[in-house]
N, C-alpha and C positions, 0 to 999 in steps of 0.2 A: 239349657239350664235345668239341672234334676232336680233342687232343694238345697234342703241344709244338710251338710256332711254330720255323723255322729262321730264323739269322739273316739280316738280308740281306746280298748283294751287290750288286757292282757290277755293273747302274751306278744301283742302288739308293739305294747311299748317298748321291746329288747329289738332294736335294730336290725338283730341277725336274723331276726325271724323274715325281715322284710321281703320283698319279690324282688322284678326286673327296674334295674335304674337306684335301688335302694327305697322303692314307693312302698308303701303297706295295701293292700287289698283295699277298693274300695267300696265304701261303705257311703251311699247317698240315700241312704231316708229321708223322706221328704215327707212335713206336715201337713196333712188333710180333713178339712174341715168335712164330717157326715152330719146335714139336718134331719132329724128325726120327729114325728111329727103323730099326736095322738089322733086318727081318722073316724070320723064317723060318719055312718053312710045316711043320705038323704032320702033314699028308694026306699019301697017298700018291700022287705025281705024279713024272714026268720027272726026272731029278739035273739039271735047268738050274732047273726050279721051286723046287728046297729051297733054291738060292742064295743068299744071304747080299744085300739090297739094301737101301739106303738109299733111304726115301722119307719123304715128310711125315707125319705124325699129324694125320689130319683133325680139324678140330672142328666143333661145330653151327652157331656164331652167328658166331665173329670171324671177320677178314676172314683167308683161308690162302693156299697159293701159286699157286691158279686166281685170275686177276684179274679175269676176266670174268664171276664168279659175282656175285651180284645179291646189295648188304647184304641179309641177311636183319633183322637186328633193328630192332627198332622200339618206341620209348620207349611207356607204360613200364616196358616188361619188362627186367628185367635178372638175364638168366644169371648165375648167381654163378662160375661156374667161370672162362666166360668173360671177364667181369667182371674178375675178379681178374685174368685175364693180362695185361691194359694197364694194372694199377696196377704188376704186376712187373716190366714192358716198362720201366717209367720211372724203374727202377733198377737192383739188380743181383743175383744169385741170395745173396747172401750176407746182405742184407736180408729175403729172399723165401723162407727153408730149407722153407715148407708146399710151393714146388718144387718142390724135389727130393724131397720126400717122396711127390709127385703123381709123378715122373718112375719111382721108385722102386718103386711101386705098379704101372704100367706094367709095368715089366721083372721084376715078379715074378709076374705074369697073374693080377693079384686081378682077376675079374671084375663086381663092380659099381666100380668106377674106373673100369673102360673104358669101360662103358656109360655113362660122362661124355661121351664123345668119341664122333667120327661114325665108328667102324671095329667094322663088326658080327662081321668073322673075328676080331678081338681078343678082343672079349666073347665070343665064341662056343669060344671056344679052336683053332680054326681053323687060326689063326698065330701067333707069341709075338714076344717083340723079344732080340734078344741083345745090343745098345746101343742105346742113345738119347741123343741131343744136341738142344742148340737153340742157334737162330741168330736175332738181333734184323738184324729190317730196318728202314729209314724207311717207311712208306707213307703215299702221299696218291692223295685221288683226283682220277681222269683230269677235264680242265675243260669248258666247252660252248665251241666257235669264239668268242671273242669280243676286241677288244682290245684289251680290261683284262687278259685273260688271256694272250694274246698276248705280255705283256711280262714276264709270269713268266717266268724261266729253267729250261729242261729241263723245259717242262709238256708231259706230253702230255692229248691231246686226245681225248674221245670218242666222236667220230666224224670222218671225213675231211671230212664236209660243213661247208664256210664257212660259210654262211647260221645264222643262231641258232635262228630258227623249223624249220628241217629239224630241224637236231640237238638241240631241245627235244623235240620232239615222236614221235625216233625212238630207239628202245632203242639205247643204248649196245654198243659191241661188248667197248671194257674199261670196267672201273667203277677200278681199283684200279690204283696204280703204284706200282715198290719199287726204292728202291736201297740201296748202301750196308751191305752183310751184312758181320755179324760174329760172332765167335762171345760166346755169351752162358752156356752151360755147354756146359765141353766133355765128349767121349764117357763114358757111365759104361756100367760091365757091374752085372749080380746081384749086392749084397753090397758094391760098391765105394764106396757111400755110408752105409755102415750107422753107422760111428761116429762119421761128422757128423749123422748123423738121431739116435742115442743124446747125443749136446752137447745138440742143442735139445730133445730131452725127443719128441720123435716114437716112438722105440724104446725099451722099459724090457723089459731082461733079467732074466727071473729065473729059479731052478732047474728052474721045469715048462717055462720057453718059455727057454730061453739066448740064441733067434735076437734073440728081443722083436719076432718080425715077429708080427703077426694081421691077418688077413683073411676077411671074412666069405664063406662057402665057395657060400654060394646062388645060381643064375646068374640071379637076376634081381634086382634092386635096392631094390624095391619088396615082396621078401618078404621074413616076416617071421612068426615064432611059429608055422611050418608052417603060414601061410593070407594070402593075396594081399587084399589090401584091396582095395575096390568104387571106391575114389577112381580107383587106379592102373588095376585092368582098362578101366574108362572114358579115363584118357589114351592108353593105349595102343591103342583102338579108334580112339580119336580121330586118334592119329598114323597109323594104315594106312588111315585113310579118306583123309587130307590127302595122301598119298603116291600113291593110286587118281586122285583125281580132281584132286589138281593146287593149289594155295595159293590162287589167284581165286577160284574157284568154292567149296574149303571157308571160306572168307573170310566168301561172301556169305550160305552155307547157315546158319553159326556166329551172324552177325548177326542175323539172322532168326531163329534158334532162342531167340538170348540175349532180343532184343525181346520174343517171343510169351513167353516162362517170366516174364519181367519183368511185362507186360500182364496175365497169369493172376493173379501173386501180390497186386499191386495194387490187381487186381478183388476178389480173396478179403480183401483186406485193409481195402477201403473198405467191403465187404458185412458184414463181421464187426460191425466201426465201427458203420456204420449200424443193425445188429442192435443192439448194445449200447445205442445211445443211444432206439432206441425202444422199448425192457425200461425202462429209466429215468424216460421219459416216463410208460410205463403204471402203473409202481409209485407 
């Protein structure tokens, strides 16, 4: 599933123009929410460093304002955070208030929140946000020379090269193209959402907590009853190994390892079997 189709133009709409089957060229721009987030650093550095700047909120999986990053995901895994943000893309924050609650979370530097997102000075306390906004674009991605494609309006293309075969066979230099920015929530500070978070039931005030904010205070995500689970220590080795040597290569190491633990358990499983039924035979 790409998105939402735009519709067509002209010179779309004359039939004769159409391709193979009588189809028009297709055209899936799909809505993408980018949070943008004003940072300011904690550290001691330069008074041009602590400045006040508007930049993106990186994330892990969706596609963000580098177009030339490479989709990372692949069915069928599905991030839930990110996940969710193109269900919210396809409407609008007032249907979506778990938003602003996420955006809220943010600006008040609950540290496992962040560690949602690809900004390690966030989680880290590093640098804090003193706004954040977001802004929905259209994106589609960039096409191969060909054309079918050619007759898309304002496609760009993935590489300069004509030829199909070149530019099948050659990495892309963009994957992603975005127009059309609007705003989708505008700037909020600390606290400037709190009584629409208390409407939907997100914030409950009461005399020990008046804020009705809670935030679990542990900077790691995965802890829990002062002791780190063996599941998490293992993803998280998992991820600074995939970071060392690179997505290909943990790719192929991962397959290999899944196969062999697969083979072993199988083995152990048809020897048992086979144990079992020659106890039966002998009885």
């Amino acid at each position: 599933m790409t998105g939402v189709g735009q519709q067509m133009i002209p010179p779309f709409t004359n039939k004769t123009n159409w391709g193979w089957g009588g189809l028009p060229p297709s055209v899936v721009a799909r809505p993408e929410i980018i949070i943008e987030g004003l940072f300011v650093s904690n550290s001691i550095e330069p008074l041009d460093y602590k400045e006040e700047q508007w930049r993106e909120i990186k994330f892990r999986w969706k596609p963000g304002g580098d177009l030339t990053i490479q989709p990372r995901q692949v069915a069928p895994h599905q991030p839930r955070l990110d996940w969710q943000m193109w269900f919210a893309a396809l409407g609008n924050y007032q249907s979506n208030p778990w938003l602003i609650h996420f955006m809220s979370k943010l600006l008040d530097g609950c540290s496992p929140v962040a560690q949602l997102v690809d900004e390690p000075q966030l989680a880290s306390g590093a640098m804090e946000l003193s706004k954040v906004r977001a802004v929905i674009w259209d994106y589609d991605f960039t096409r191969l020379p060909t054309k079918w494609n050619e007759r898309i309006p304002n496609v760009t293309f993935s590489s300069s090269e004509k030829d199909f075969w070149t530019g099948i066979f050659r990495r892309p230099s963009q994957y992603w193209t975005r127009t059309n920015p609007r705003v989708y929530v505008p700037p909020l500070q600390v606290g400037q959402a709190d009584d629409y978070l208390v409407h939907h039931g997100f914030i409950r005030r009461t005399s020990q907590n008046p804020s009705g904010k809670q935030c679990y205070k542990g900077n790691d995500r995965c802890f829990r009853h002062n002791e780190r689970s063996i599941f998490c220590e293992l993803i998280e080795k998992a991820r600074e190994f995939k970071a060392e040597v690179g997505i290909p290569i943990f790719t192929v190491i991962f397959m290999n390892a899944f196969f062999f633990i697969t083979a072993r358990m199988n083995r152990h499983i048809q020897s048992h079997v086979s144990n079992e039924l020659t106890a039966k035979k002998i009885n």
